[in-house]
N, C-alpha and C positions, 0 to 999 in steps of 0.2 A: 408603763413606767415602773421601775424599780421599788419598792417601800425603801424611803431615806437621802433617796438619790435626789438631788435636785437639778439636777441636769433638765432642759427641757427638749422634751423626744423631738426626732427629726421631721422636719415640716411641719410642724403646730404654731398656729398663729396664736394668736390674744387682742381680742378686739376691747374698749373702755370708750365710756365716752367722757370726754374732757370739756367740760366749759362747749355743751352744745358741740363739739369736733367730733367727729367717731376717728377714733385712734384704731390702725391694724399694725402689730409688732409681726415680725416674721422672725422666727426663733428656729436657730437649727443650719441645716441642711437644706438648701434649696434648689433640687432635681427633678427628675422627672417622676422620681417614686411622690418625692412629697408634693409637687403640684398636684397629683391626680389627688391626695388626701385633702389639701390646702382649698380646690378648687370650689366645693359645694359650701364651704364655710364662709370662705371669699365674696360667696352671691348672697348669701345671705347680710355678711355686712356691707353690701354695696347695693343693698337693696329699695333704701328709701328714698325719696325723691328729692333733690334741694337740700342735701348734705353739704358740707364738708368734711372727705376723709383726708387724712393724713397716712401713709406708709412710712414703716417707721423701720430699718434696714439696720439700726445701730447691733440687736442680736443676734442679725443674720452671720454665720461662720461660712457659709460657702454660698454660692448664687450663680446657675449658668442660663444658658439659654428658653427652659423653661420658665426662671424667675422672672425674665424678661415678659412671656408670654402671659404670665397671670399678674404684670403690671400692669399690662396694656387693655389689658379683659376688666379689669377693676378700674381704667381709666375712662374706657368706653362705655361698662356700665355707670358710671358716676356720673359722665356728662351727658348722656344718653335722659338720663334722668333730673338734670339741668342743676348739677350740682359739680364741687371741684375738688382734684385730690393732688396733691401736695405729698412730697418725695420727700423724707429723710434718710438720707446716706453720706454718712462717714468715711467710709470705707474704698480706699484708693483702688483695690480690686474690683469691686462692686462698681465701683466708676470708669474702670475699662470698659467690663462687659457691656456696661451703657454707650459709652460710646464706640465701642463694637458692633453693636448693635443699631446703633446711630439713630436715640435715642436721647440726648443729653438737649437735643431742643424739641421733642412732645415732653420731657420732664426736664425742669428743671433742679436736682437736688440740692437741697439743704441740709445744715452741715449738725442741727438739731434739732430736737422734737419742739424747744421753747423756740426756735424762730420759725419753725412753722408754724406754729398757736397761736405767735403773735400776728403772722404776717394772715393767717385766718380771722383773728379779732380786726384787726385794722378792716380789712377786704370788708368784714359785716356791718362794719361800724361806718364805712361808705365812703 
């Protein structure tokens, strides 16, 4: 990345943890260049057992059929692991592709990071 620029580079995630949730943001560009950078990073936040992640799509600026693939790979890992991940998207393009992809019922998306948080707090709280 540039010194000054605050753009953030194409396919770089950012993962946080929120209130016990591991949060992954998808920033950028979401293709086949950036899934292959995105993917080792992806296993490593999808690596714990009996998480909740949350994907968080609101910074995504483009998303095709790769993005789809390393939803499904971070969905598989998460339950695999006996944990749940939770979809944030905004984004009425991002929500073709979904259901292009026919995908909008293994995810259900939400339309913000607080009603995913919340509907994680509720779900834990039982």
């Amino acid at each position: 990345m540039q010194q000054g620029n605050s753009a953030w580079p194409i396919g770089y995630i950012h993962t946080q943890q929120v209130s016990g949730v591991t949060v992954i943001e998808f920033h950028g560009e979401i293709d086949i260049a950036a899934a292959q950078q995105i993917l080792p990073d992806l296993d490593v936040a999808t690596a714990a057992p009996g998480q909740t992640v949350v994907i968080d799509l609101t910074p995504t600026a483009f998303f095709d059929a790769y993005g789809l693939r390393l939803l499904c790979h971070a969905e598989r890992r998460v339950k695999e692991r006996g944990g749940w991940l939770l979809l944030v998207c905004p984004h009425q393009m991002i929500l073709r592709v979904l259901h292009a992809g026919r995908l909008i019922g293994r995810f259900t998306p939400l339309a913000t990071r607080e009603e995913a948080l919340t509907l994680a707090d509720s779900e834990a709280a039982g």
